[in-house]
C-alpha positions as CSV (number, residue, x, y, z in Angstrom):
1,X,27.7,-16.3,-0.7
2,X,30.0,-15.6,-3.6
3,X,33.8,-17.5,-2.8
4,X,35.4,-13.9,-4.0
5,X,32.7,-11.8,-2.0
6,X,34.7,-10.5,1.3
7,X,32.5,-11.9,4.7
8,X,31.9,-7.9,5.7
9,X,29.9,-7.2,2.0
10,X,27.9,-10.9,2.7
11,X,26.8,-9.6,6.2
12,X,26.0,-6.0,5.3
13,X,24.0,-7.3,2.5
14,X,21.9,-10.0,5.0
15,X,21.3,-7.0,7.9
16,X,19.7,-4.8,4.6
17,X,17.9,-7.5,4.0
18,X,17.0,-8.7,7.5
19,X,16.0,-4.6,8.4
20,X,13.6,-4.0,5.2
21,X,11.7,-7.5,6.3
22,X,11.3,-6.2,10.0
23,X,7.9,-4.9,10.5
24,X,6.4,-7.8,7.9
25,X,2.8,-9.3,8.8
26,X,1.8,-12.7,7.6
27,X,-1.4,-15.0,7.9
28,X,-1.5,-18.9,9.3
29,X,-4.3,-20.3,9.5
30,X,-5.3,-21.8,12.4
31,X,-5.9,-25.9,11.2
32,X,-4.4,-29.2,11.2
33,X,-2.0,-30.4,8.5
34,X,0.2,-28.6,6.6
35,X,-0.3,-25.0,5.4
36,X,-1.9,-24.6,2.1
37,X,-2.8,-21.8,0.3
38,X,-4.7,-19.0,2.1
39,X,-7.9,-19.4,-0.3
40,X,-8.3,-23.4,0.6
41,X,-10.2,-22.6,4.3
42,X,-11.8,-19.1,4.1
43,X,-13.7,-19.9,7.1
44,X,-11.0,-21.4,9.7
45,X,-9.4,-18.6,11.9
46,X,-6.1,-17.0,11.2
47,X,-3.2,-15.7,13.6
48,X,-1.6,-12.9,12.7
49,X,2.4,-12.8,13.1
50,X,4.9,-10.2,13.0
51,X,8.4,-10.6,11.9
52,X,10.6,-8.8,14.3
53,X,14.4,-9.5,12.7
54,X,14.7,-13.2,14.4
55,X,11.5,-14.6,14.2
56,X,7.5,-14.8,13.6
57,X,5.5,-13.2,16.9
58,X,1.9,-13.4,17.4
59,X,-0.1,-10.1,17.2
60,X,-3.4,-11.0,17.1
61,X,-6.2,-13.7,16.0
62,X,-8.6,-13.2,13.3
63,X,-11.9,-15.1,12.8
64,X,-11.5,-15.7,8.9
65,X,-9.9,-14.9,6.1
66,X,-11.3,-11.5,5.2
67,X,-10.9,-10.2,8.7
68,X,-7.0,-11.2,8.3
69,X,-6.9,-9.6,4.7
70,X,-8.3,-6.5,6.9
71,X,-5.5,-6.5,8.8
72,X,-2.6,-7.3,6.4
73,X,-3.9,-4.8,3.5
74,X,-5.4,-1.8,5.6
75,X,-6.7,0.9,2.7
76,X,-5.6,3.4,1.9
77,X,-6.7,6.8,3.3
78,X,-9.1,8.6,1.1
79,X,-8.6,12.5,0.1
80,X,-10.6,14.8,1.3
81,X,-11.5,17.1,-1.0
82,X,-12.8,20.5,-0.1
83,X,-16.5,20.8,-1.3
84,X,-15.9,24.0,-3.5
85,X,-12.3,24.5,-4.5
86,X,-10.8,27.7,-5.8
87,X,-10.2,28.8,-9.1
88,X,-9.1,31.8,-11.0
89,X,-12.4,33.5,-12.3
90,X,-12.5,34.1,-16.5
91,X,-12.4,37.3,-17.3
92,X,-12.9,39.1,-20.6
93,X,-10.3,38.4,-23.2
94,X,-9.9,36.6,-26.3
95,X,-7.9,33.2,-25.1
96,X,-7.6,30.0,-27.1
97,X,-11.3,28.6,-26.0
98,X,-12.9,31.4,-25.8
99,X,-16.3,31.9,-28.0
100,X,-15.5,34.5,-30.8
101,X,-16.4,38.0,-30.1
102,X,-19.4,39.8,-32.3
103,X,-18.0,41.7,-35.8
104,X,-18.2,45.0,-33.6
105,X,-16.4,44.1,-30.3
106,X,-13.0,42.9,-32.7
107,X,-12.7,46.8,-33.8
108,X,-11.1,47.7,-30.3
């Protein structure tokens, strides 16, 4: 906090801040010692936690790493795409990629 920054800016600031982490996931794995980085025990088990504005809450357990990646990073919903889409027909005309038109049809 700035010394010139009045105390209501500082606090709007922290609950913008607190309200856009709300909703956050994270992964701990479930081992002894300190936490390392996620890639050091693929195997061990993983709890997943929830940030709710105060604190981290448990959600649910996961039996390694890829099943907590799973959870964290869902993908994304795929397009469906209709099997045959529409589109305007070609008709006769002379447009920019069109094949030329035999000597005798450029007399009309």
């Amino acid at each position: 906090m700035d010394d010139d920054e009045p105390l209501a800016e500082w606090a709007r600031r922290r609950d913008e801040r607190r309200s856009r982490m709300c909703g956050r996931l994270r992964a701990v794995p479930l081992t002894e010692g300190p936490h390392r980085g996620s890639h050091v025990d693929p195997g061990a088990p993983r709890v997943i936690q929830e940030w709710d504005g105060t604190e981290w809450v448990t959600v649910s357990i996961t039996p390694d790493l890829a099943a907590a990646k799973a959870v964290l990073y869902p993908a994304p919903p795929r397009e469906q795409r209709p099997a045959e889409w529409d589109r305007p027909a070609l008709g006769e005309g002379t447009g920019r990629h069109r094949r030329t038109a035999p000597a005798e049809d450029q007399d009309r």
